[in-house]
C-alpha atoms as a printed R data frame, in Angstrom:
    type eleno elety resid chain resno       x       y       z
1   ATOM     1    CA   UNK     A     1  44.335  -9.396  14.399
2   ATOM     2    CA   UNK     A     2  42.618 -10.540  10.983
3   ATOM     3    CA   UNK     A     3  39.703 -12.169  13.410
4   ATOM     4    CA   UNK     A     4  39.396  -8.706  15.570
5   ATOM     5    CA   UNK     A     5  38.994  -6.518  12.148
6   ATOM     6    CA   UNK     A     6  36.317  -9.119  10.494
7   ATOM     7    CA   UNK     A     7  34.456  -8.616  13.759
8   ATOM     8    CA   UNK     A     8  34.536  -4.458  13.485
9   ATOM     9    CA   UNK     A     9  33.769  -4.808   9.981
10  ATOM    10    CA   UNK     A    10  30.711  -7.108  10.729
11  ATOM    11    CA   UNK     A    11  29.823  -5.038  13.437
12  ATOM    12    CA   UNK     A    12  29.754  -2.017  11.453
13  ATOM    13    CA   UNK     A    13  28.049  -3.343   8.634
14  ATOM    14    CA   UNK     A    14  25.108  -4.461  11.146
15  ATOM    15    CA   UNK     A    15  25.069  -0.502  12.403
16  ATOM    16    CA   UNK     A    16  24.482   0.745   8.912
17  ATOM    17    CA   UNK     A    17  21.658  -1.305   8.320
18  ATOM    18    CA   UNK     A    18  20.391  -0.761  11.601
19  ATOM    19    CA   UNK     A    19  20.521   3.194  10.938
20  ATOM    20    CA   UNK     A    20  19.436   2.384   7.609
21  ATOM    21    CA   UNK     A    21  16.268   0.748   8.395
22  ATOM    22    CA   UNK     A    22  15.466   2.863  11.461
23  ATOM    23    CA   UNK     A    23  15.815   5.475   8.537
24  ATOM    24    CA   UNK     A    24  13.331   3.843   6.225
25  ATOM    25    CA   UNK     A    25  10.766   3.196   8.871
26  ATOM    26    CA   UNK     A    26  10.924   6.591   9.977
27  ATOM    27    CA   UNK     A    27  10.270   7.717   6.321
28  ATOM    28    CA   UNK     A    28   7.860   5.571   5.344
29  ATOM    29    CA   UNK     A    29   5.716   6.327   9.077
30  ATOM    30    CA   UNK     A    30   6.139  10.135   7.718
31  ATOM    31    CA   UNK     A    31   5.630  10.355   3.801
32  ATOM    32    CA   UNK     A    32   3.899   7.140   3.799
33  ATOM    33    CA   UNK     A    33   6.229   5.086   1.227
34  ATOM    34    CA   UNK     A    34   9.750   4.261   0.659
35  ATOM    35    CA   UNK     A    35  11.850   3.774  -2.684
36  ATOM    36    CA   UNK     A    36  14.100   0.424  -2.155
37  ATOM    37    CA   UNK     A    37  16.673   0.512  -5.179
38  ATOM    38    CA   UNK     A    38  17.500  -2.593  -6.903
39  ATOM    39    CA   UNK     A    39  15.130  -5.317  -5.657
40  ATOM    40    CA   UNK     A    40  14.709  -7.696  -8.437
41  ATOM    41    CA   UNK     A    41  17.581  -9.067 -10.155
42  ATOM    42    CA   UNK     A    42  17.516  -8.890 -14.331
43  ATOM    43    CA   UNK     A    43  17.273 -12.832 -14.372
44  ATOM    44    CA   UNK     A    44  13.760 -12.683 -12.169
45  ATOM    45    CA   UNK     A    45  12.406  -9.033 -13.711
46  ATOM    46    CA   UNK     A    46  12.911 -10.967 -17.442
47  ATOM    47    CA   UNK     A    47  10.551 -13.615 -15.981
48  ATOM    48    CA   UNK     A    48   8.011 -11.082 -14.303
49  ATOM    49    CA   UNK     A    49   7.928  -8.674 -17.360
50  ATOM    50    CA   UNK     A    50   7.484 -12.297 -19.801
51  ATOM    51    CA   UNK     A    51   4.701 -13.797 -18.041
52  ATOM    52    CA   UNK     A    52   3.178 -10.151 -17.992
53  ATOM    53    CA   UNK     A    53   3.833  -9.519 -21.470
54  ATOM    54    CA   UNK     A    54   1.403 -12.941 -21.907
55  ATOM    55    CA   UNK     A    55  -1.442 -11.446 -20.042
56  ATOM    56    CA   UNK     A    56  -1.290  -8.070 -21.752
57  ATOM    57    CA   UNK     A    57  -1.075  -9.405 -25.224
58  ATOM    58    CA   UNK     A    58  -4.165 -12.249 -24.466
59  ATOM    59    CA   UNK     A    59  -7.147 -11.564 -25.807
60  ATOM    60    CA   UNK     A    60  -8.754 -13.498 -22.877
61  ATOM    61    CA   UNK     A    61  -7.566 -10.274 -20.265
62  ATOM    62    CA   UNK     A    62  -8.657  -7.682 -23.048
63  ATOM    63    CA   UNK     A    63 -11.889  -7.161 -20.348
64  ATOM    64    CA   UNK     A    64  -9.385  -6.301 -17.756
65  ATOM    65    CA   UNK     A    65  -7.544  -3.345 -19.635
66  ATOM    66    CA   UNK     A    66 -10.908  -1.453 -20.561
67  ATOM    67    CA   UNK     A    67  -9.847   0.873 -18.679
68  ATOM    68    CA   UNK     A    68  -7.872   3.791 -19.848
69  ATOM    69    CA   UNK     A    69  -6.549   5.924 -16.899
70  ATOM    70    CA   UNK     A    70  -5.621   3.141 -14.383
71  ATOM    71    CA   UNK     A    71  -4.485   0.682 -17.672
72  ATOM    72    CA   UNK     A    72  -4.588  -2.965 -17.256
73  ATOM    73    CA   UNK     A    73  -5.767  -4.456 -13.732
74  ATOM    74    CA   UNK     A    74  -5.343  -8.013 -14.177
75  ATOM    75    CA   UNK     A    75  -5.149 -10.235 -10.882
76  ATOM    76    CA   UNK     A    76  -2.124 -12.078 -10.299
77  ATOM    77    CA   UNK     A    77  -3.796 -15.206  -9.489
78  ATOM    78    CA   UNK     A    78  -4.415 -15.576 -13.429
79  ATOM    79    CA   UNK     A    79  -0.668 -16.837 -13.417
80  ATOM    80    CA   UNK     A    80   1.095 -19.124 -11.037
81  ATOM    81    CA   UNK     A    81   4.710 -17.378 -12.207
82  ATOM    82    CA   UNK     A    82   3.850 -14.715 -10.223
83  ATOM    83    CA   UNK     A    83   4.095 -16.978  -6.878
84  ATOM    84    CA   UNK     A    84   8.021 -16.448  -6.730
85  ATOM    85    CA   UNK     A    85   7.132 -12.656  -6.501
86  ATOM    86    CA   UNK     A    86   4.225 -12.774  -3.887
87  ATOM    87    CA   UNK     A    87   6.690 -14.974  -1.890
88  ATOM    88    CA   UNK     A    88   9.747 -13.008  -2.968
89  ATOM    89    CA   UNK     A    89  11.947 -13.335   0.498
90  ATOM    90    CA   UNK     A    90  14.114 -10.487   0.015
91  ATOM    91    CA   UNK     A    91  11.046  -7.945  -0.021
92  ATOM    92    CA   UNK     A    92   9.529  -9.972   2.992
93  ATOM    93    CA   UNK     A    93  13.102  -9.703   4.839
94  ATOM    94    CA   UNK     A    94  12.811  -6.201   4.040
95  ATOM    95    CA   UNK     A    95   9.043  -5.423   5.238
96  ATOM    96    CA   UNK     A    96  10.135  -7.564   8.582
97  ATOM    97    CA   UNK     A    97  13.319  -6.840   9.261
98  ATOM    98    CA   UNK     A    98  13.986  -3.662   8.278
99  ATOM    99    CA   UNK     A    99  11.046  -2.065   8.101
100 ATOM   100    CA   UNK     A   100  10.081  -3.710  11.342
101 ATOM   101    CA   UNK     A   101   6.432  -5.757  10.600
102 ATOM   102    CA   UNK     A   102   5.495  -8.891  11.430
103 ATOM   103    CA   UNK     A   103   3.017 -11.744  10.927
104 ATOM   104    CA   UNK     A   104   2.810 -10.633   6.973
105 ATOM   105    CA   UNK     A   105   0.082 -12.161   4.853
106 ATOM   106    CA   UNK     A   106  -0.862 -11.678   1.063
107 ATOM   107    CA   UNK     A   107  -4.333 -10.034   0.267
108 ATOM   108    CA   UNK     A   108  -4.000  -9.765  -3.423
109 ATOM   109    CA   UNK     A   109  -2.353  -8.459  -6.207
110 ATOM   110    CA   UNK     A   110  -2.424  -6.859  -9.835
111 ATOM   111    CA   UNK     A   111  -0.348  -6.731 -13.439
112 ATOM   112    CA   UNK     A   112  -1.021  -2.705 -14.052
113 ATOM   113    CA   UNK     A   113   0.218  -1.499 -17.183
114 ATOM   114    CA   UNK     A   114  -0.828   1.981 -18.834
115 ATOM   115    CA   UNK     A   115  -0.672   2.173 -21.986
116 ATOM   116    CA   UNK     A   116   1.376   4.289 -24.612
117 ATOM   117    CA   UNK     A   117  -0.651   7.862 -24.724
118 ATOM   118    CA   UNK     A   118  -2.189   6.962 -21.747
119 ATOM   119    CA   UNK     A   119  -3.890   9.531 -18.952
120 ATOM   120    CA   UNK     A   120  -3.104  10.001 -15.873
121 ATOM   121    CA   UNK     A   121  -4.118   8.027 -12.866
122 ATOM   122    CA   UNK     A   122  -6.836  10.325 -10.534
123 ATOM   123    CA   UNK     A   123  -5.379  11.181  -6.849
124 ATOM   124    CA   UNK     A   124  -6.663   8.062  -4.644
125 ATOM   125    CA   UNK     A   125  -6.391   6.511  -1.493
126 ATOM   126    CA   UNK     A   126  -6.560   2.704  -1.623
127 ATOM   127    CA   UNK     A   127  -7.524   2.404   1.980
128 ATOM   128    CA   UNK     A   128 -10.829   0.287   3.002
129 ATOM   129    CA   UNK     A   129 -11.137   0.683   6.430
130 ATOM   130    CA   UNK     A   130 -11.664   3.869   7.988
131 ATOM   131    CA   UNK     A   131 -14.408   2.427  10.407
132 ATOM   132    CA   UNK     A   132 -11.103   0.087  12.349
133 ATOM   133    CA   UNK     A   133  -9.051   2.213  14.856
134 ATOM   134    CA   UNK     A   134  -6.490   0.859  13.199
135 ATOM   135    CA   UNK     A   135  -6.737   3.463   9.919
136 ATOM   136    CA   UNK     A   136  -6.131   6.345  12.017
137 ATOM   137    CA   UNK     A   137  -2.672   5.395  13.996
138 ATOM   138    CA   UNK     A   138   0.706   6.201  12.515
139 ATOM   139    CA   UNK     A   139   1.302   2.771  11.725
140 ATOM   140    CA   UNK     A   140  -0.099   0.922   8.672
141 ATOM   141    CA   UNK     A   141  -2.282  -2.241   8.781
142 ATOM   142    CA   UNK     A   142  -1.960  -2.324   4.760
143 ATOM   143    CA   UNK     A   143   1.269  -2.095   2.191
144 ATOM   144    CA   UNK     A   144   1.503  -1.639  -0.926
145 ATOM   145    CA   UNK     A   145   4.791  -3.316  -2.997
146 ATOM   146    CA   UNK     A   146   4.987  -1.870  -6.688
147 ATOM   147    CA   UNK     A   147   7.534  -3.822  -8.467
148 ATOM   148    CA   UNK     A   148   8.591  -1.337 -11.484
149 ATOM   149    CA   UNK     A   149   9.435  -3.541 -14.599
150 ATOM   150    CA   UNK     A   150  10.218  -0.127 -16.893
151 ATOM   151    CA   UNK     A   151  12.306   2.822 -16.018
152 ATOM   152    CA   UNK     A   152   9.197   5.610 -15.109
153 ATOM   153    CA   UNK     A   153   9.501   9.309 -15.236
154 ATOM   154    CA   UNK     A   154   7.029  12.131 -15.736
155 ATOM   155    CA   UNK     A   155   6.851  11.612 -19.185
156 ATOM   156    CA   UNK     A   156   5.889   7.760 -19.134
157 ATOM   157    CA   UNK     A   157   3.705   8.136 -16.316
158 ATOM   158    CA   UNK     A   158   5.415   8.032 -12.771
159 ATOM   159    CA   UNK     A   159   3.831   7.662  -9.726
160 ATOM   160    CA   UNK     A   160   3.133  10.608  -7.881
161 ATOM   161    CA   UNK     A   161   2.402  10.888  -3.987
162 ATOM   162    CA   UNK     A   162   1.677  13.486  -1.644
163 ATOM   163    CA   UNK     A   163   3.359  12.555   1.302
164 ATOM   164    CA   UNK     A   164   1.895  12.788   4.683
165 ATOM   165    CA   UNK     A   165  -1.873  12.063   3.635
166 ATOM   166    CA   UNK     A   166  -1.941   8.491   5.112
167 ATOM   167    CA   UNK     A   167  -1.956  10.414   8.572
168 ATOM   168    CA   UNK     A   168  -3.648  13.561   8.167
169 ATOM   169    CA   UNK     A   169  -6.043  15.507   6.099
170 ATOM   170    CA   UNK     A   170  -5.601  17.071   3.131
171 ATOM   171    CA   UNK     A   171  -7.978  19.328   1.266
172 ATOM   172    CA   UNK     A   172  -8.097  16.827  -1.438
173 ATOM   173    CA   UNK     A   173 -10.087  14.524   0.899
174 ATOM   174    CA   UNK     A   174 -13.270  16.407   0.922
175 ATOM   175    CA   UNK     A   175 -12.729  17.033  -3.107
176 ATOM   176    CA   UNK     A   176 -12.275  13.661  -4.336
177 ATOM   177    CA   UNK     A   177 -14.633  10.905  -5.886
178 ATOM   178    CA   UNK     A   178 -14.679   7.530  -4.304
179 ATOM   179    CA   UNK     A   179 -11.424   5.593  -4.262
180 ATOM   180    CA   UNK     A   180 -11.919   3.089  -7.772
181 ATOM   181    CA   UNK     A   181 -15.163   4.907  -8.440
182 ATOM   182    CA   UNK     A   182 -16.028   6.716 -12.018
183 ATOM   183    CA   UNK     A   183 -15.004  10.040 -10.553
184 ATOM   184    CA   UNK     A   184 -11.567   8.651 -10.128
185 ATOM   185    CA   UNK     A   185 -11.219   6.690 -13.207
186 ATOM   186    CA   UNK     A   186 -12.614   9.280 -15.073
187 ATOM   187    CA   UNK     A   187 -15.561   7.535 -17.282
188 ATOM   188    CA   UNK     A   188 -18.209  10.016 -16.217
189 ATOM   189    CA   UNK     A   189 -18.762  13.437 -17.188
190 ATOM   190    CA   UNK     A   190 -16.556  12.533 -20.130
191 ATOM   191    CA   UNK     A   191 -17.563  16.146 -21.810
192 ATOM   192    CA   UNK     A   192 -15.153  17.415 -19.313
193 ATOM   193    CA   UNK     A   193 -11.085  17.288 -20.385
194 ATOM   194    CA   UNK     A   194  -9.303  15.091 -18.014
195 ATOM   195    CA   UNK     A   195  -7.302  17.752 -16.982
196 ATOM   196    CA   UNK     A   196  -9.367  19.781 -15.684
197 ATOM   197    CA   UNK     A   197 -10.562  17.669 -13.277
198 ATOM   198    CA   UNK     A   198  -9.592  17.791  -9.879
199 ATOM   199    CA   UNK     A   199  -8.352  14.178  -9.077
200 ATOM   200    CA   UNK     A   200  -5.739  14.826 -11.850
201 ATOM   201    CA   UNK     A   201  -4.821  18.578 -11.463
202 ATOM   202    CA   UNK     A   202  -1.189  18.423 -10.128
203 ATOM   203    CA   UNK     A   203  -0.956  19.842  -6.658
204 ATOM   204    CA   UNK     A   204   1.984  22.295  -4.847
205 ATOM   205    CA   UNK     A   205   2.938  19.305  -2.420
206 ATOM   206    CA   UNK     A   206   3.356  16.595  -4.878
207 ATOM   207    CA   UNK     A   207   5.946  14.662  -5.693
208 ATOM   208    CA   UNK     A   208   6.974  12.699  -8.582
209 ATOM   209    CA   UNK     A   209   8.621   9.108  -7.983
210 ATOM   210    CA   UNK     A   210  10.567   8.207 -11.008
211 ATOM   211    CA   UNK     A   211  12.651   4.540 -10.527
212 ATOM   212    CA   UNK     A   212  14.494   2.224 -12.049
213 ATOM   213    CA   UNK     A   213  13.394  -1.200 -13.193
214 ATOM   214    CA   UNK     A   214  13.571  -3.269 -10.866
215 ATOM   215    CA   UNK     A   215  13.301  -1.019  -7.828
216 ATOM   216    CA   UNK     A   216   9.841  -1.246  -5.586
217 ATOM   217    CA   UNK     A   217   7.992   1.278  -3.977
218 ATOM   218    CA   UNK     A   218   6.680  -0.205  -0.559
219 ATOM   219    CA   UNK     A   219   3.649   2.593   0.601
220 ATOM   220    CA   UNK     A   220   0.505   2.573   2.926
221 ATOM   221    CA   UNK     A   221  -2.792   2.146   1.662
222 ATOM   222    CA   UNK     A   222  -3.763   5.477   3.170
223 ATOM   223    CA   UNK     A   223  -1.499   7.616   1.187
224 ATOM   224    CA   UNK     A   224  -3.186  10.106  -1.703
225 ATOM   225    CA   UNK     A   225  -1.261   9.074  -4.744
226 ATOM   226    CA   UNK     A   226  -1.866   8.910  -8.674
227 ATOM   227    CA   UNK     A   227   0.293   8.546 -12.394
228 ATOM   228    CA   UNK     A   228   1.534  10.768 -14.637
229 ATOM   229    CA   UNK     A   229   0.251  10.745 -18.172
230 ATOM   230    CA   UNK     A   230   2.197   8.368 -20.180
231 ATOM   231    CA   UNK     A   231   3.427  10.362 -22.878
232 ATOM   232    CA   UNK     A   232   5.358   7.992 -24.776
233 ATOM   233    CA   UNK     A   233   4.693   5.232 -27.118
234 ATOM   234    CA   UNK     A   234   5.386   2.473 -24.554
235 ATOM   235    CA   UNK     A   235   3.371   1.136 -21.873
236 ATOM   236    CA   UNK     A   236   4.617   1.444 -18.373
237 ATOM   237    CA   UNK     A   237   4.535  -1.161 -16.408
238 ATOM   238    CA   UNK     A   238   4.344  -2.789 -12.251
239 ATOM   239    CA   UNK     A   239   3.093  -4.874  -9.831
240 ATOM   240    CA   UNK     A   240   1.108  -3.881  -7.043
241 ATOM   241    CA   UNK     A   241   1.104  -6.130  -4.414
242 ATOM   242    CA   UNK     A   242  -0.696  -5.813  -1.368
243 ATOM   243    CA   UNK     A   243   0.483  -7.065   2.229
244 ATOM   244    CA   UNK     A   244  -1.166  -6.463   5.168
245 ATOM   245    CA   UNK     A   245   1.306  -6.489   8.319
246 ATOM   246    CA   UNK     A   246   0.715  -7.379  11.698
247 ATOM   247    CA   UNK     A   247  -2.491  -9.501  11.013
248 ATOM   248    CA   UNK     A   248  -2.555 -11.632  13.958
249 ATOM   249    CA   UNK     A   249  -2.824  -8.170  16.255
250 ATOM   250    CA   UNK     A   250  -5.865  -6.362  14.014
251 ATOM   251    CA   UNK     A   251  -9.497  -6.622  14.904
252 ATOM   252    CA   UNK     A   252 -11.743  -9.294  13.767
253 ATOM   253    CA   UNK     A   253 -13.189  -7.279  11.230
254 ATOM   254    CA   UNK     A   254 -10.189  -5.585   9.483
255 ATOM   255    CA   UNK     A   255  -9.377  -9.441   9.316
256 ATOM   256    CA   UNK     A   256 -12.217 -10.481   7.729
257 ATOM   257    CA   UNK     A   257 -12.214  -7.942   5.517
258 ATOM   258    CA   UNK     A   258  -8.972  -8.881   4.260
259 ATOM   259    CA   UNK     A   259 -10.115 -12.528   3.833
260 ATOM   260    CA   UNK     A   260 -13.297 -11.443   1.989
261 ATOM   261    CA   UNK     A   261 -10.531  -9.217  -0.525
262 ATOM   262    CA   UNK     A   262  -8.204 -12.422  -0.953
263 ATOM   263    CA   UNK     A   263 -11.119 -14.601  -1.656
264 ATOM   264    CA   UNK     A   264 -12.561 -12.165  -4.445
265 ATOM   265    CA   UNK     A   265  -9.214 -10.730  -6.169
266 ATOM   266    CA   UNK     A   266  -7.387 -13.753  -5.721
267 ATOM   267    CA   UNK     A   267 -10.008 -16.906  -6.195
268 ATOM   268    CA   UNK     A   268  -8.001 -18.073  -9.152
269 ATOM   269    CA   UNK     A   269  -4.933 -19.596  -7.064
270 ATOM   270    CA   UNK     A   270  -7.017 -23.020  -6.182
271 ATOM   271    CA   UNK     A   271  -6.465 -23.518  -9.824
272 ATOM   272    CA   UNK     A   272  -2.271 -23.466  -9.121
273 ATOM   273    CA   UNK     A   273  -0.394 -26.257  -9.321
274 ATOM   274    CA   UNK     A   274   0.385 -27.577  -5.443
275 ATOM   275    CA   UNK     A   275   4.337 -26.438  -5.755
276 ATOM   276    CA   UNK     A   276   3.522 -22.552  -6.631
277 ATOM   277    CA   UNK     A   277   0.492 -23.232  -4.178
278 ATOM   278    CA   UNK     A   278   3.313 -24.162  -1.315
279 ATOM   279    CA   UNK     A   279   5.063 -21.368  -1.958
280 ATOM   280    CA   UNK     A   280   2.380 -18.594  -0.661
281 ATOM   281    CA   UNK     A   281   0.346 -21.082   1.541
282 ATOM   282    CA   UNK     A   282   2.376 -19.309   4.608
283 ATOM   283    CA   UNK     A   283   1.572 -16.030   3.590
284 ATOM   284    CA   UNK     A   284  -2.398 -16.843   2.708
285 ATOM   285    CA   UNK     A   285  -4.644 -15.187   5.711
286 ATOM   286    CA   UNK     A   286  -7.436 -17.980   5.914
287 ATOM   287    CA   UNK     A   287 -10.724 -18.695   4.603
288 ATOM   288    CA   UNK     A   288 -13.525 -15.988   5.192
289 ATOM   289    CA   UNK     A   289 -16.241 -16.787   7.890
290 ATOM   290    CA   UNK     A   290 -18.503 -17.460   4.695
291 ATOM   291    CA   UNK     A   291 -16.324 -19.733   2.805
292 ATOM   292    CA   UNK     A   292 -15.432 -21.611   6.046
293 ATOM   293    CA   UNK     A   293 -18.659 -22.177   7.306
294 ATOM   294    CA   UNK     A   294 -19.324 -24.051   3.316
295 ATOM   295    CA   UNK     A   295 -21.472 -21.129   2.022
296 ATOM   296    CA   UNK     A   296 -21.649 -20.928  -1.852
297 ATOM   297    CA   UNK     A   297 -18.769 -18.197  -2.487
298 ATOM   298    CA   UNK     A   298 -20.120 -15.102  -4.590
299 ATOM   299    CA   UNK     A   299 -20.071 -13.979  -8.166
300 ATOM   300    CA   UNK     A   300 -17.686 -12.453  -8.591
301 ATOM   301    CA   UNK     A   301 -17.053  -9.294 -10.243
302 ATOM   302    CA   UNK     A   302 -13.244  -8.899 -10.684
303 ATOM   303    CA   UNK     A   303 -13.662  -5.179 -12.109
304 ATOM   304    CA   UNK     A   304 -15.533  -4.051  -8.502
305 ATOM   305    CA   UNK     A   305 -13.155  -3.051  -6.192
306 ATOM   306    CA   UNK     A   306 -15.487  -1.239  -4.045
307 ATOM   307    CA   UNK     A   307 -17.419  -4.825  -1.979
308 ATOM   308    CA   UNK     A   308 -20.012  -3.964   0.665
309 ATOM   309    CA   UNK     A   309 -18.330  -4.323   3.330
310 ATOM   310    CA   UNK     A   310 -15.510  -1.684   2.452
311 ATOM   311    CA   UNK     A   311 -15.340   1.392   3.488
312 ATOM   312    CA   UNK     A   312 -13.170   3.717   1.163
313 ATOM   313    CA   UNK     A   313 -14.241   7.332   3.324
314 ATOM   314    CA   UNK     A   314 -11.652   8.745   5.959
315 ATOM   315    CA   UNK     A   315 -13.689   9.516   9.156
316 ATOM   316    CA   UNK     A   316 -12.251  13.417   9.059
317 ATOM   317    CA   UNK     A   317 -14.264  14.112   5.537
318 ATOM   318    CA   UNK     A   318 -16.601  16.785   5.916
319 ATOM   319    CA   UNK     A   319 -19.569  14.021   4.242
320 ATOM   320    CA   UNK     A   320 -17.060  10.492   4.911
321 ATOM   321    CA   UNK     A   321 -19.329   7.405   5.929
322 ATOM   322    CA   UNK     A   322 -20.886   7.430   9.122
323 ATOM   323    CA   UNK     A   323 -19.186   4.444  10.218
324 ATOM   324    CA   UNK     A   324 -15.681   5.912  10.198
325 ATOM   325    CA   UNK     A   325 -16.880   9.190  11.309
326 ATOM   326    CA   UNK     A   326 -17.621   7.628  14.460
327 ATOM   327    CA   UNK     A   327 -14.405   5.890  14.633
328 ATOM   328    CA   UNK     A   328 -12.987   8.963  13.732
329 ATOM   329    CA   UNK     A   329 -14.276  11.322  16.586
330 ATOM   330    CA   UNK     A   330 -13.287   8.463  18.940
331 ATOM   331    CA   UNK     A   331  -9.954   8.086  18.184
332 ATOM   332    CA   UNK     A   332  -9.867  12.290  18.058
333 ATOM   333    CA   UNK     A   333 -10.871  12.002  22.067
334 ATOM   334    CA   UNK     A   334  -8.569   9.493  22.912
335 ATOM   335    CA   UNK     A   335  -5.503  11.279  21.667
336 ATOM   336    CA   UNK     A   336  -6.693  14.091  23.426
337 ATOM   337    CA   UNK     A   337  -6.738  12.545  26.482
338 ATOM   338    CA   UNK     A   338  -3.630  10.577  25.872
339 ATOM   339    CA   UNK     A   339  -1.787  14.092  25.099
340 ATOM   340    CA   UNK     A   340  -2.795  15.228  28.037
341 ATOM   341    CA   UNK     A   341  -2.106  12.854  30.265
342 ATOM   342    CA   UNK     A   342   1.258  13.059  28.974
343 ATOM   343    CA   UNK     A   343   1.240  16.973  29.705
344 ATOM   344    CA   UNK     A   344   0.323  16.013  33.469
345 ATOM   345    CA   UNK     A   345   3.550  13.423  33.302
346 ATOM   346    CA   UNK     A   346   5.883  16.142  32.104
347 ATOM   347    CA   UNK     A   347   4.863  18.493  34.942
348 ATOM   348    CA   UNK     A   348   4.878  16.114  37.799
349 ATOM   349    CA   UNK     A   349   8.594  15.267  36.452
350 ATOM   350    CA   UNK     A   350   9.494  18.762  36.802
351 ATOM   351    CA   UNK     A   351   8.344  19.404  39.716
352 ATOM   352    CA   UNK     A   352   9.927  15.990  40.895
353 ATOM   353    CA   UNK     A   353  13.394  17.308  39.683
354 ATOM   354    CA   UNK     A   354  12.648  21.352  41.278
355 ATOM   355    CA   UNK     A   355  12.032  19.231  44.863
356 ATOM   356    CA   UNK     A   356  15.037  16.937  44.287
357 ATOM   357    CA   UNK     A   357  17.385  19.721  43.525
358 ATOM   358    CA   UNK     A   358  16.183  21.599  46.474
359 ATOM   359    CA   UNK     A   359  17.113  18.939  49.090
360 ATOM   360    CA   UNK     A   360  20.126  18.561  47.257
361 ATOM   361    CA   UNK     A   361  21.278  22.151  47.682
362 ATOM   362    CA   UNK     A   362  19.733  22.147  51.399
């Protein structure tokens, strides 16, 4: 009897998390993120919000915080505690088993912390790669993870999202700067008050996202989101880190791409000692085709986050990038054609059925 009700119980505890995650997946493939409650235990968020404390406070990251709007963007490859993080299996069980991705690999990460007074965040889409088929299918290529080491509301600068954008257009698209560009971070046209600027004028379909500490956002890189102001006088702090999912299955070039990112925003792991090394290594997506053929690796400028090679435009902007307006277009005719080929399935099955239940009544 006892082994008959652990089996039910089991056995309904693998249903709820089955309906759960179907759940999740389903919201995050229509609003384009997900709130998971409770992630990090207090023992690990005490180490994350130490080590980040250290970075903030150096004077050797002071370049890195310049920055008033987005607040600090220092690279997690300056410190090796972050590897338990990067590597941090419960979020990885959750992106693969409940959120149903695969072959995951690390791109980069950053220590983002707005300071006390701070203004808001622009609206921005953290997407590179409008010109790969793959930025215009339901299904993201990129995540982000933001690890929330403070409590965040409105008043201490919250994200803010407007859900939907990773798969369809909003007017915003054709209104905004450059994704990581001045017009987004707000250092041009300084004359003009924050506020009344477009990228931070609150919109009628936005939502604020105010968690815990401790809980992580998981999102696509396509989504339009931003910060609140931080009105108080502490900083507000995460960790962004970005996964891209199913890399074995994307083109060449998103791949590359992704290589070329890990290579400039993370560059500062080689310098890791070979047990926090270990821990990522399966998670790393390669060397570049540059660095593997034993070509000198670039400068690099760790404040650029718009490289050649990226493409930051959606292909449905009225002036996007040629590249992924081509892409764009394409994709438009091929769902066209898909939808109605699907049309011409639906009516042959109903006539199907109309000439089977005719013989039957005959």
């Amino acid at each position: 009897m006892r082994t008959n009700a652990l089996f039910l119980y089991l056995g309904l505890v693998l249903l709820v998390q089955l309906v759960r995650g179907s759940e999740e997946r389903d919201t995050l493939e229509r609003d384009g993120f997900v709130v998971l409650k409770n992630v990090l235990g207090s023992d690990m968020l005490k180490r994350v919000n130490d080590t980040s404390n250290i970075l903030i406070e150096s004077d050797k990251y002071k370049h890195l915080q310049i920055d008033k709007y987005t607040g600090s963007l220092i690279p997690l490859s300056k410190s090796s505690n972050y590897a338990e993080l990067i590597a941090h299996d419960r979020v990885l069980d959750i992106i693969r088993d409940t959120l149903g991705f695969s072959d995951i690999r690390w791109m980069s990460g950053f220590l983002i912390s707005k300071p006390p007074k701070g203004p808001s965040l622009g609206w921005h889409q953290d997407s590179w790669y409008w010109d790969d088929d793959k930025a215009y299918e339901t299904s993201p290529a990129q995540l982000f993870a933001m690890y929330y080491l403070t409590d965040t509301r409105v008043a201490n600068g919250c994200l803010r999202v407007i859900p939907g954008t990773h798969i369809k257009k909003h007017r915003l698209h054709d209104e905004l700067g450059r994704a990581h560009s001045n017009e987004v971070r707000s250092k041009s046209d300084e004359e003009i008050p924050f506020r009344e600027k477009t990228e931070h004028m609150r919109t009628s379909d936005c939502i604020d996202v105010g968690v815990k500490a401790g809980d992580v956002v998981i999102g696509d890189a396509r989504v339009l989101h931003g910060a609140n102001e931080n009105l108080s006088d502490e900083r507000r702090s995460l960790i962004t880190i970005w996964y891209v999912v199913d890399f074995d299955g994307q083109s060449e070039n998103f791949k590359e791409g992704v290589k070329k990112l890990h290579e400039t925003q993370s560059h500062e792991i080689v310098l890791w000692d070979k047990e926090f090394k270990d821990l990522i290594s399966p998670l790393l997506p390669g060397p570049s085709e540059e660095r593997a053929s034993g070509s000198p690796s670039h400068e690099v400028d760790e404040y650029n986050h718009n490289l050649d090679f990226m493409v930051r435009d959606p292909g449905f902007m009225a002036d996007g990038d040629q590249r992924s307006r081509k892409v764009y277009q394409r994709n438009k005719i091929k769902s066209h054609l898909l939808e109605k080929i699907s049309a011409k399935k639906i009516v042959r099955e109903k006539i199907r059925e109309k000439v089977e239940s005719s013989r039957t009544e005959l």
